[in-house]
NUSE-414125 format. One record per residue (C-alpha): chain; x negated, y negated, z. Coordinates in steps of 0.1 Angstrom, whole numbers, padded with zeros to 4 digits, always signed. Each point is the difference from the previous one (the first is absolute). Last residue first. Example, Ala and Ser with C-alpha at 12.3 -4.5 7.8 and 13.67 -1.06 7.14 Angstrom:
c,c1,c2,c3
A,-0137,+0011,+0071
A,+0014,+0034,+0007
***
This chain:
c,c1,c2,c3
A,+1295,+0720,+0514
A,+0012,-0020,+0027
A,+0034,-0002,+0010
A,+0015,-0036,+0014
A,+0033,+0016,+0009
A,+0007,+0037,+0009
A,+0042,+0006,-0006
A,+0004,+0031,+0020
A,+0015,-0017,+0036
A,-0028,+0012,+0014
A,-0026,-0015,-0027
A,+0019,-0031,+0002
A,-0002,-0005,+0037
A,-0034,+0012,+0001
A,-0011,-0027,-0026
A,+0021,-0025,+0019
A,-0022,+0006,+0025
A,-0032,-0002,-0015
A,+0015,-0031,-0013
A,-0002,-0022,+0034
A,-0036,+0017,+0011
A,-0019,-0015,-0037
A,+0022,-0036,+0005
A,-0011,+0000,+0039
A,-0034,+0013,-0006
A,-0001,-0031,-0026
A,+0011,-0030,+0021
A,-0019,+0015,+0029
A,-0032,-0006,-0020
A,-0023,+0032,-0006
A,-0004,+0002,-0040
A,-0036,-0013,-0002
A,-0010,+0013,+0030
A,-0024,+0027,-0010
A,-0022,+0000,+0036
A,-0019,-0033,-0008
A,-0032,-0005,+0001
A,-0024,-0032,-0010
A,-0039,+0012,-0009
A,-0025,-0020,-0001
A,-0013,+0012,+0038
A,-0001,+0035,-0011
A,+0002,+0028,+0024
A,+0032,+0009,-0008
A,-0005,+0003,-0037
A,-0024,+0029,+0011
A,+0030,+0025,+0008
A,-0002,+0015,+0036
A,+0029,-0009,+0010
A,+0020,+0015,-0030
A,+0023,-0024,-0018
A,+0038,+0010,+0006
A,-0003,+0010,-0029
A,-0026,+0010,-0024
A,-0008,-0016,-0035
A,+0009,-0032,+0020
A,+0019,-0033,-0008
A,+0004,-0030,+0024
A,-0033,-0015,-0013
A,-0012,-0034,+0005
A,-0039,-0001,-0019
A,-0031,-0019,+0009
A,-0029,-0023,-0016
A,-0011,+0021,-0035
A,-0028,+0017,+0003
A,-0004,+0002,+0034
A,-0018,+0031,-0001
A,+0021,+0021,+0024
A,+0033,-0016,-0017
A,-0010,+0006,-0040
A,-0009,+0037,+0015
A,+0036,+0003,+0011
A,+0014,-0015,-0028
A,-0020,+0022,-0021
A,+0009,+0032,+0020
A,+0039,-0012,+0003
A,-0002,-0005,-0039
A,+0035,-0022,+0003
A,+0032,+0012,-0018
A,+0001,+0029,+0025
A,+0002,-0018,+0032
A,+0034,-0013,-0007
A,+0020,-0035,-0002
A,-0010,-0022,+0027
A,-0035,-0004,-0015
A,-0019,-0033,+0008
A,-0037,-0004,-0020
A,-0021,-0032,+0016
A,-0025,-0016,-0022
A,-0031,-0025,+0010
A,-0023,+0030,-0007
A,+0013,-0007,-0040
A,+0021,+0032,-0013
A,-0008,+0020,-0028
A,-0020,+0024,+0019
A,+0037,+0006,+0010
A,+0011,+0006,-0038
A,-0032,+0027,-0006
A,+0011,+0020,+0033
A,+0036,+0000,-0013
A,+0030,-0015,+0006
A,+0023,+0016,-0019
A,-0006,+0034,+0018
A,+0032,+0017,-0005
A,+0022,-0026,-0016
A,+0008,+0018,-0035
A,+0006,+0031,+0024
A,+0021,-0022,+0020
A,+0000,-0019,+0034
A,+0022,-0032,-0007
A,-0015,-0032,-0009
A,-0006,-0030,+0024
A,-0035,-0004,+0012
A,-0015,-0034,+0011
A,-0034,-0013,-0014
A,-0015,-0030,+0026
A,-0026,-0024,-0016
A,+0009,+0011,-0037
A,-0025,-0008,-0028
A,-0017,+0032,-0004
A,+0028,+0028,+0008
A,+0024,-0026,-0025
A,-0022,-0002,-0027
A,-0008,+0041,-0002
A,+0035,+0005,-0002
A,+0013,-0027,-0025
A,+0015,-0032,+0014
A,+0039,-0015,-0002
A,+0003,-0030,+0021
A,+0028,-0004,+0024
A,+0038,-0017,-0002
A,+0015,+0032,-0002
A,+0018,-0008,-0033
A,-0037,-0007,-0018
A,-0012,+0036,+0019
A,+0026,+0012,-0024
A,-0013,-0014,-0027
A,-0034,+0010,+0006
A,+0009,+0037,+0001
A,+0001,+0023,+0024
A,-0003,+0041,-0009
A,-0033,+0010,+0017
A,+0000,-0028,+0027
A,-0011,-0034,+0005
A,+0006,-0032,+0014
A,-0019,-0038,+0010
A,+0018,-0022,+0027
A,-0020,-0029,+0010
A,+0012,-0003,+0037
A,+0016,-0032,+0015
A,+0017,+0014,+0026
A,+0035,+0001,-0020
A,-0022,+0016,-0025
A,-0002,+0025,+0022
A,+0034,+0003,+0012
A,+0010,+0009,-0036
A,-0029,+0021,-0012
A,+0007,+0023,+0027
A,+0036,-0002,-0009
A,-0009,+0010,-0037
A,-0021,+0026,+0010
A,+0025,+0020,+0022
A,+0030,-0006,-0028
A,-0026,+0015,-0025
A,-0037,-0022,-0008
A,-0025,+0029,+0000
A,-0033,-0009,+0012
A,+0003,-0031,+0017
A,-0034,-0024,-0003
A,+0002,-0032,+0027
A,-0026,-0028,-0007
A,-0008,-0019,+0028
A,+0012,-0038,+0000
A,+0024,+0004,+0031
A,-0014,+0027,+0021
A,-0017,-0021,+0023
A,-0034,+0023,+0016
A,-0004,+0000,+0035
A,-0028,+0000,+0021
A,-0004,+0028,+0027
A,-0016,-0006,+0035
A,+0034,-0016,+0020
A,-0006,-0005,+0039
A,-0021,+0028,+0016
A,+0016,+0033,+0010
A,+0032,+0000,+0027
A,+0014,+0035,-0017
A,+0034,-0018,-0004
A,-0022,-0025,-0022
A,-0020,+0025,-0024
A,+0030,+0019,-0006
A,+0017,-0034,-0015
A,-0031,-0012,-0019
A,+0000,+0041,-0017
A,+0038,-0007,-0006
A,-0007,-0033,-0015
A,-0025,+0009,-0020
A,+0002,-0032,-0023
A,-0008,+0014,-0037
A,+0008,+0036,+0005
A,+0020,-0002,+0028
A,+0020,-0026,-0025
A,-0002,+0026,-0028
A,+0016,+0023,+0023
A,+0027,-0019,+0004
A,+0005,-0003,-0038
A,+0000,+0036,-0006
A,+0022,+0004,+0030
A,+0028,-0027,-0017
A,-0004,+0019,-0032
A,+0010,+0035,+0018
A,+0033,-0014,+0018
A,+0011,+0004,-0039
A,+0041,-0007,-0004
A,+0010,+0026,+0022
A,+0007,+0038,-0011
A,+0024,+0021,-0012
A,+0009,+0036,+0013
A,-0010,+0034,-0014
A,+0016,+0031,-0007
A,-0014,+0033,-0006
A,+0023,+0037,-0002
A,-0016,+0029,+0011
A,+0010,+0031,-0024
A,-0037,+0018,-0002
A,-0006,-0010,-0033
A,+0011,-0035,+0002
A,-0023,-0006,+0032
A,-0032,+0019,-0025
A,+0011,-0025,-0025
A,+0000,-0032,+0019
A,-0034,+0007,+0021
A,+0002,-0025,+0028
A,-0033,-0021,+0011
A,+0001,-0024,-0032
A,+0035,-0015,+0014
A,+0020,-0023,-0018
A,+0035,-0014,+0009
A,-0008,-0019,+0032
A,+0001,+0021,+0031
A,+0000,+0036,-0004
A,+0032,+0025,+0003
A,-0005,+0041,-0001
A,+0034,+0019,+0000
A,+0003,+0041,+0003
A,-0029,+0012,+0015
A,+0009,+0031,+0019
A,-0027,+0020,-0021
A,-0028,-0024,+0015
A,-0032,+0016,-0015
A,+0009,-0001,-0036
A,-0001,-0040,+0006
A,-0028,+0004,+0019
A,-0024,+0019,-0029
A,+0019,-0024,-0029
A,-0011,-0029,+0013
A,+0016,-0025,+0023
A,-0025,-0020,+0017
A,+0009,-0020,+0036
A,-0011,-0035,-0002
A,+0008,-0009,-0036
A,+0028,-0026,+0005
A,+0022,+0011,+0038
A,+0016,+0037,-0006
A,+0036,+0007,+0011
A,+0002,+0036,+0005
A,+0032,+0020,+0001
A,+0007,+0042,+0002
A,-0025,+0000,+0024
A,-0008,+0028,+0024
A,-0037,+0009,-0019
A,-0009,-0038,+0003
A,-0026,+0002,+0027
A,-0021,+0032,-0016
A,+0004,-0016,-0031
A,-0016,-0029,+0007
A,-0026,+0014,+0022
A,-0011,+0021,-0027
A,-0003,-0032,-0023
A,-0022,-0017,+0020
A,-0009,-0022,+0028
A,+0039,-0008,+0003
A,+0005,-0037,+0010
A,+0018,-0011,+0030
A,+0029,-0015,+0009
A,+0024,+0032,-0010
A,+0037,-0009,+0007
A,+0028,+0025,-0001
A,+0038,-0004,-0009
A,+0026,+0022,+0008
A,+0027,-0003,-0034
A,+0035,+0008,-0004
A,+0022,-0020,+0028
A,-0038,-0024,+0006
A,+0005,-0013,-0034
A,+0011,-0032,+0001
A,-0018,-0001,+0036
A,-0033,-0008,-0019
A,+0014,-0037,-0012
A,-0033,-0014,-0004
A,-0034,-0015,+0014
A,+0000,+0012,+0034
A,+0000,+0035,-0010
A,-0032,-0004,-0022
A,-0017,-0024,+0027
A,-0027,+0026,+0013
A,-0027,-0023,-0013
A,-0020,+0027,-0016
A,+0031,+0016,-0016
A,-0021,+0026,-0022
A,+0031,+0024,-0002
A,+0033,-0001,+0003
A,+0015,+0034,+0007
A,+0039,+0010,-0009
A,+0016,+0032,+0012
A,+0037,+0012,-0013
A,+0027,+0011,+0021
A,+0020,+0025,-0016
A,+0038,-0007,+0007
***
């Protein structure tokens, strides 16, 4: 019997195998880990050329058609979660590779969007540094987030739970988003506001729509000037939506009083990038999705994606 070669890629943590049943498949299947990223697409290909298999964590590794027609031994491509921006659907049905995805935990994101509104507003983190490094006794003042005004663009499942725990915090609630309406911000529980409203009234404005092209650029240069120097922008959704030049010169000039991003045009986020250097600026390396809880849900059905795919009955296609 053919054995067949399987890489996981992008498993920063090195806990892939840990995670799920691996040996189900160690009779057919010789499984390789990857923990670190590829710098480019070249590198991709040149890693994956002995892979029939590759299981592919969210939007870390592209798949476009250039690698795809690169790795003729292709023959099954999983991602975590059932959407992927980074893998070309046609050019994978073209070529014969089958795609399958895996579900997905109930939204770890919301929970990070929240946290980092608390760095935002308390610094904790920066406090927490500050003491293991033996500096002087507490120098920021906090803000209390109950009472601020909380503006979510785009009020899906990610939205609403953002909306949730805030108001459980004692957070006005305001919404918007190309196709909500104020009814439906009435079943949330939040306040339906136009566009323009919510970028000038919001103290903190959290992010919650998918990247699209309707998205691309939502937040413009003209919406940020919007904002009140008080105001603090959070994006755990992707770079994209946000002006990252705007934002970026919105930051330098203090314009508006910091933003929490875990979101980047590039990633991993070059060293040398200028939000780096900025002391209003909260980082995060795109952990919205990283919880044990979900790794071990995304790792779980990757397997029984292989199992199915050998067995010739492919579940959880894509495309």
């Amino acid at each position: 019997m053919t054995r067949l070669r399987c890489a996981i890629l992008d498993d920063y943590q090195n806990v892939a195998l840990k995670l799920a049943d691996w040996p189900r498949i160690a009779e057919r299947v010789d499984v390789t880990v990857f923990d670190r990223p590829f710098t480019d697409a070249a590198e991709a290909i040149a890693a994956l050329q002995d892979f029939e298999i590759v299981c592919a964590m969210r939007e870390r590794t592209p798949f476009r058609a250039d690698t795809l027609n690169a790795l003729p031994r292709l023959k099954l491509l999983l991602t975590s979660g059932m959407r992927n921006a980074a893998i070309d659907l046609a050019a994978a049905t073209a070529r014969g590779v089958t795609v399958c995805g895996t579900a997905a935990m109930g939204g770890p994101t919301a929970s990070l969007a929240i946290g980092l509104m608390l760095e935002l507003t308390r610094h904790i983190g920066f406090e927490s540094e500050r003491m293991k490094a033996g500096e002087r006794w507490q120098i920021t003042l906090g803000e209390d987030i109950e009472g601020k005004t909380l503006g979510i663009i785009g009020l899906g499942k990610l939205g609403r739970k953002v909306a949730h725990i805030a108001r459980a915090m004692g957070m006005n609630v305001i919404a918007w988003s190309q196709n909500l309406t104020p009814e439906a911000c009435v079943e949330a529980g939040v306040t339906y506001a136009g566009k323009d409203e919510l970028m000038a009234s919001a103290d903190i404005v959290s992010i919650h729509v998918i990247l699209s092209k309707r998205t691309r650029g939502l937040i413009s240069r003209d919406d940020l000037a919007r904002m009140r120097p008080t105001a603090y922008i959070v994006n755990t959704a992707r770079a994209p939506i946000v002006d990252e030049a705007a934002l970026l010169d919105a930051l330098q000039r203090r314009a508006i009083a910091g933003a929490a991003l875990d979101v980047f045009s590039e990633e991993p986020l070059p060293r040398d990038h200028p939000l780096r250097r900025l002391d209003n600026v909260v980082l995060t390396p795109h952990l919205g999705y990283v919880t044990a809880e979900n790794y071990r849900c995304y790792y779980r059905e990757m397997v029984e994606d292989i199992e199915a795919w050998l067995k010739g009955a492919p579940v959880r296609v894509m495309g």
